[in-house]
Every structure is written in structure tokens, then in C-alpha cells.
C-alpha positions in Angstrom: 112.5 90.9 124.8 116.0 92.6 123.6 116.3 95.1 121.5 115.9 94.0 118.0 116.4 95.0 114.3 115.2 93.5 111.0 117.7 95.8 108.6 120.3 94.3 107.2 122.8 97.6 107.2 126.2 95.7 106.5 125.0 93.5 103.3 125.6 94.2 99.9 123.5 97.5 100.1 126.8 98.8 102.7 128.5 98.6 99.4 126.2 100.6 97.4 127.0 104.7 96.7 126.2 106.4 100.1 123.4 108.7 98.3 121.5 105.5 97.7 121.8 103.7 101.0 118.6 105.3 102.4 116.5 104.8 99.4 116.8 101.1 99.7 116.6 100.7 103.0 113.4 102.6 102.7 112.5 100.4 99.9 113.6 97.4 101.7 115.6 95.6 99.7 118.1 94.6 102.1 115.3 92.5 103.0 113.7 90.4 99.3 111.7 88.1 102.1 108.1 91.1 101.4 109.3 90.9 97.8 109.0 87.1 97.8 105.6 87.3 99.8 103.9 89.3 97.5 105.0 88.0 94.2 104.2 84.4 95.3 100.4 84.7 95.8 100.9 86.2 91.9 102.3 82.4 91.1 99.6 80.8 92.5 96.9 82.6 90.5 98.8 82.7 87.2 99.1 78.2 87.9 96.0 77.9 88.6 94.6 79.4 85.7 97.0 77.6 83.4 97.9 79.9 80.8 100.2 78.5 78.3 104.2 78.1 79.1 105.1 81.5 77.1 102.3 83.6 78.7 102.8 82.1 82.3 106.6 83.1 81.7 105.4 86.6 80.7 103.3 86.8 83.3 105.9 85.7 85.9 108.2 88.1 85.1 105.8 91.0 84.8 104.8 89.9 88.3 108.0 89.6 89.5 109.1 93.2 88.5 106.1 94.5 89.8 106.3 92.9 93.1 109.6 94.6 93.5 108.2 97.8 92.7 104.6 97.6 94.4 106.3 95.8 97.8 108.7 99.1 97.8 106.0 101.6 96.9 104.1 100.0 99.9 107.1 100.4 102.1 107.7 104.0 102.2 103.9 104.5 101.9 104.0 102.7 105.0 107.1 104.6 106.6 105.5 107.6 105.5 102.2 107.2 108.3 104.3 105.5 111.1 108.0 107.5 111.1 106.7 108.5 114.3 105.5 105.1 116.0 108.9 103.9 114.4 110.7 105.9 116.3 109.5 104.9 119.7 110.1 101.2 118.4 113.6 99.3 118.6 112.9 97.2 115.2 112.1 100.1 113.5 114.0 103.2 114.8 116.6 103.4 112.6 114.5 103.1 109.5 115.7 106.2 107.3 112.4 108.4 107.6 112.4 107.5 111.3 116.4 108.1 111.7 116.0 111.5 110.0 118.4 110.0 107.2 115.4 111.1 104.2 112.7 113.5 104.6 109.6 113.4 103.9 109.5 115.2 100.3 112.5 112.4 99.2 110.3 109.9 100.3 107.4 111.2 98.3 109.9 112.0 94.9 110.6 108.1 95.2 107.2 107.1 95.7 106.1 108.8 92.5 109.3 107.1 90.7 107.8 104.0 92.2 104.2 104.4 91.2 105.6 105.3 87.3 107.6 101.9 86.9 104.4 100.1 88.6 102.3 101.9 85.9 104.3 100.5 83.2 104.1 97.1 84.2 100.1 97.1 84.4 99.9 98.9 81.7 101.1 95.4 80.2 98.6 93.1 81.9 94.7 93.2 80.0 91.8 95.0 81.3 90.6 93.6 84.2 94.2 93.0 85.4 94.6 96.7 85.1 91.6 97.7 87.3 92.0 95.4 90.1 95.7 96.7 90.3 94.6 100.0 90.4 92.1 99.3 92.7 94.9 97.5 94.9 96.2 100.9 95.6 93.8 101.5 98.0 94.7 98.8 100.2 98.4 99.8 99.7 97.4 103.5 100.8 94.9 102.3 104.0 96.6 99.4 105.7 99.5 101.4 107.2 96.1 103.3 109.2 94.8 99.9 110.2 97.0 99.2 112.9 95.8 103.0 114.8 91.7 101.6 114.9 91.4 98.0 114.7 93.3 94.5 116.3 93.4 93.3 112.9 95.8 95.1 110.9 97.6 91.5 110.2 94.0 90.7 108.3 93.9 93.7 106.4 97.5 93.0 105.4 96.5 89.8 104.6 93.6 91.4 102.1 96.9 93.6 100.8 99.5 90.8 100.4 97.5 88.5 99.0 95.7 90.6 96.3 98.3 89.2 93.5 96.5 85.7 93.5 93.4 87.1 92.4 94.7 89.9 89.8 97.6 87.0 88.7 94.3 84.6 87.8 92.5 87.8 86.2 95.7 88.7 84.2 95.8 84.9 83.2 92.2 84.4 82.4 90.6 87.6 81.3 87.6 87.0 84.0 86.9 85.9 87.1 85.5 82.4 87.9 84.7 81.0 91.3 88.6 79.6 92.1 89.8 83.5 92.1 88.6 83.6 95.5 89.1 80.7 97.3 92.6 81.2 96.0 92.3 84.5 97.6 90.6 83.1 100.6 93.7 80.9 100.8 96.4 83.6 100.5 94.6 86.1 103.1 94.6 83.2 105.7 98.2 82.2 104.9 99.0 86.2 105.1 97.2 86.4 108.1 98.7 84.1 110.1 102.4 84.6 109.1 102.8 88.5 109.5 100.6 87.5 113.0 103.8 85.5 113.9 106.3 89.0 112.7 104.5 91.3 114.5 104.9 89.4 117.6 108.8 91.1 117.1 107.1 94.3 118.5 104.3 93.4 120.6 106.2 94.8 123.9 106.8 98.5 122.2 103.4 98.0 120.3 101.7 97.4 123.7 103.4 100.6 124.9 102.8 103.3 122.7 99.1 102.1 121.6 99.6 100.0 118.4 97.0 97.3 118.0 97.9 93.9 116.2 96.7 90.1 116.3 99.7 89.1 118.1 98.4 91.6 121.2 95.5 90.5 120.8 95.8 86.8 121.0 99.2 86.9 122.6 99.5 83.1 124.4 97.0 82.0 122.3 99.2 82.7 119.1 99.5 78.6 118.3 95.8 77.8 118.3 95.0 80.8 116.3 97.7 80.2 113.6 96.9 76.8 113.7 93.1 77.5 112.6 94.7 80.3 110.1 97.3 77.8 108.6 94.2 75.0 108.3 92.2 77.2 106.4 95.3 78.0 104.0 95.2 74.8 103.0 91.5 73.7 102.9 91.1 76.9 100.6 93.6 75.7 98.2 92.3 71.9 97.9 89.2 73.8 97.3 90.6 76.0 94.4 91.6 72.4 93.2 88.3 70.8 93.4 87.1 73.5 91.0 89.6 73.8 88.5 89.6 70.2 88.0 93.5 69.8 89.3 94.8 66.5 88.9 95.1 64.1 92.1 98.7 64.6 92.2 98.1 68.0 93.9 96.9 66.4 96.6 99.7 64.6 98.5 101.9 67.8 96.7 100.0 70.0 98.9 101.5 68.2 102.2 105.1 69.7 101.4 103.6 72.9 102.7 101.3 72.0 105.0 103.9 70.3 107.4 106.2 73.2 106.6 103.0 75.3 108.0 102.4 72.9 110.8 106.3 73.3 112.2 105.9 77.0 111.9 102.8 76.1 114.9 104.9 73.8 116.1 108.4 76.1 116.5 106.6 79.7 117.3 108.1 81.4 120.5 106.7 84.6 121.0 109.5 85.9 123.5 112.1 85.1 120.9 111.6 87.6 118.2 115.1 86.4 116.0 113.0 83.2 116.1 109.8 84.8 115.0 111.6 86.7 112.6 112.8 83.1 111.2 109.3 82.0 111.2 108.1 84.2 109.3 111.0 84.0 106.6 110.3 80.4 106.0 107.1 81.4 104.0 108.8 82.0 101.2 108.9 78.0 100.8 106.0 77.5 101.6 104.8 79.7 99.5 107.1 78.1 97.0 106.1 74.8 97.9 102.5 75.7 96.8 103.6 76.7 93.3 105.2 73.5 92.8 101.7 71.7 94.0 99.8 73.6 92.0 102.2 72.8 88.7 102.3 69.3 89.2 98.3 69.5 89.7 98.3 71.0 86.5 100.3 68.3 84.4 
């Protein structure tokens, strides 16, 4: 594999005051794609439990702000554990705690900045909304270490990512019924298979300096083992149907992103990292593509 990058250096955030530059490309911004994956699971639970239009809007947006927030306060978390793996890695090198373009107590200043926005926003949400954010944090906080002691760090992300389907059905609801988790159940898969397919982008440095990951692990046998992960995605959501008592319309909605799923299977290279890179972009229709199942099952 070439040498590869995932930051966007000469888009709008090129344009930005110099001083800033480094803070969002800590936060990632230059790249909305983590933003998108970690608001959408949000959407799904916030749908399913059918609020009405004014709360789901509130809701949405709340979500949507602290997606931002929560995706970049993960980020430099993250950058904060691996600034030295990143080094040794071409995607990653010229990340700016890596690059030596912030230090370490910057990092920290803007995670606390971070962290005080995210409070606000849950501070919005009722009780149990509240707790299971807080308790998110946790993940947040361990899943950078994942990657040093297990082959499943993609799974634990998957737990990570996919936490907003349960907490956006909590904020929704006030409780939590039996669909919280098979909507979970279906995010976690979905999660699990898609960052699978992104961290093939570094399975050659990975392999080289130690780090462990799904796509190592099951290397060649990436398509079967999306496949199964992808199938379970969407058996877990007609499941979450079946309970709330979704309408049959959700049904043949739910095939928009299964086939977009099955071409993901279907198109994976794992030599071709721009591809997998591609690949793992498109989730945010499918993602997307759920929603809109899930609103039309509601009508």
C-alpha cells in the first residue's frame, strides 16, 4: 500500500486563522464523515421512539450539536493515547499532536472546552439521558487503549459509536424498553463492520509496530466477516420493528440500505485504502437511508 492520508489540509479549514488550524484538525473537522457516524445512531433512537415532531426536532438538534462536540472530544482523547503509534503511521503522522504542531497541555485546555459545551447540551436531555451520557464517557476515555490488548478494538468502537441509539431512545422515552437494545445491537454491528473496512487503511503500519484490529485479524477474510456483520445490522433493526409495532412500509424501506450495505461487501479492496476510505464514507447514507426507513415505518 502507498503512503496515505485522511486530512483534508487544503479545504476550507486552509482558510481558517493559522492559530486555529491545529485545533480542528485535532478535532477533525476537516473530516464531518465521524460527526455524521455518531449523530446518526442518535436519529435512529429518537425515530424509533416516536416522540412528537417538536420534541424529535429538539432532540435532533441537541444531538446534532453534541455529536460535533462528543466526536471531537473523542478525537483528541484519542490523539492524546496514540501521538506516538501516529507517528510511526503514514495516515496519521501528520496529525497535529503527532506533528508536534500542539502539545499535550493545548490538547488538554481544548478537551476541557470540549467536555463544558458537551455538558451543556446533556444538561438539556432528562435524567436517564443524562446518566447514560455520562456513563458514555467511559467508553470515550477506554477505547483509544483497546487497540494495545485486544483484536477487537473495531467492536469496542462499535459499543462507542453506537451508544447514541440507545441514549437518543432514553432521551425520547424517559425509560428503556426492550427495542433500546436491539437498536443498539444493530448500530454496534453496523459500527463494527464499517470502521473494520477503515482500519484496513493501516493494517500494513499496524501490523508493524504491534497494533491489533479486526482487519489484521481477519485480513482476506474481511468480505465474509462484514458480510455476517452487515446481516446482523439489518436483522437487528427489523427486530426493533417487530417490537415497536412499525408499520409494514418499513420493511421494503429497509432494502435501500441493505443493498447499499451489500455493495460495500461487494466493492471492499483491502490493498486500496482511497477505496476503503470510500467505503467507509458511504455510511453516512446508509445510515441516512435507515432514518428514512424508520420514518416512513412510523407514519
Amino acid at each position: 500500500m502507498s503512503a496515505h492520508t485522511d486530512i483534508v489540509a487544503n479545504g476550507w479549514v486552509s482558510r481558517m486563522p493559522g492559530a486555529w488550524r491545529p485545533y480542528l484538525l485535532l478535532a477533525r473537522v476537516d473530516r464531518p464523515i465521524g460527526t455524521w457516524l455518531l449523530f446518526l445512531p442518535g436519529t435512529w433512537g429518537i425515530t424509533l421512539a416516536a416522540p412528537t415532531m417538536a420534541e424529535a426536532i429538539r432532540l435532533l438538534l441537541l444531538f446534532g450539536v453534541g455529536s460535533l462536540v462528543m466526536r471531537a472530544a473523542g478525537c483528541v482523547v484519542n490523539d492524546l493515547w496514540d501521538r506516538d503509534i501516529d507517528r510511526l503511521v503514514a495516515r496519521t503522522a501528520g496529525r497535529p499532536l503527532a506533528s508536534g504542531a500542539l502539545r499535550p497541555r493545548h490538547a488538554l485546555a481544548f478537551l476541557a472546552a470540549l467536555l463544558a459545551v458537551g455538558l451543556v447540551v446533556l444538561l438539556q436531555l432528562n435524567h436517564l439521558a443524562q446518566l447514560l451520557g455520562v456513563g458514555s464517557l467511559v467508553l470515550v476515555a477506554l477505547y483509544p487503549l483497546a487497540k494495545r490488548i485486544t483484536w477487537w478494538p473495531q467492536l469496542i468502537m462499535g459499543f462507542t459509536f453506537g451508544f447514541g441509539a440507545p441514549m437518543g431512545y432514553a432521551a425520547a422515552t424517559g425509560h428503556l424498553g426492550s427495542a433500546w437494545a436491539l437498536i443498539y445491537a444493530a448500530a454496534i454491528l453496523w459500527d463494527l463492520g464499517f470502521d473494520t473496512i477503515y482500519a484496513h487503511q493501516d493494517r500494513e503500519d499496524d501490523a508493524l509496530i504491534g497494533v491489533k484490529s479486526t482487519a489484521r485479524l481477519f485480513g482476506d477474510r474481511t468480505r465474509p466477516f462484514l458480510a455476517v456483520c452487515y446481516l446482523g445490522c439489518i436483522a437487528m433493526l427489523a427486530c426493533a420493528a417487530a417490537t415497536t409495532g412499525l408499520n409494514t412500509w418499513f420493511y421494503p424501506m429497509l432494502a435501500l440500505p441493505a443493498f447499499l450495505l451489500a455493495r460495500q461487501v461487494l466493492y471492499l479492496d483491502i490493498d486500496d485504502p482511497a477505496r476503503c476510505l470510500n467505503l467507509f464514507r458511504a455510511n453516512r447514507e446508509v445510515g441516512l437511508a435507515v432514518a428514512l426507513a424508520l420514518i416512513v415505518g412510523r407514519l
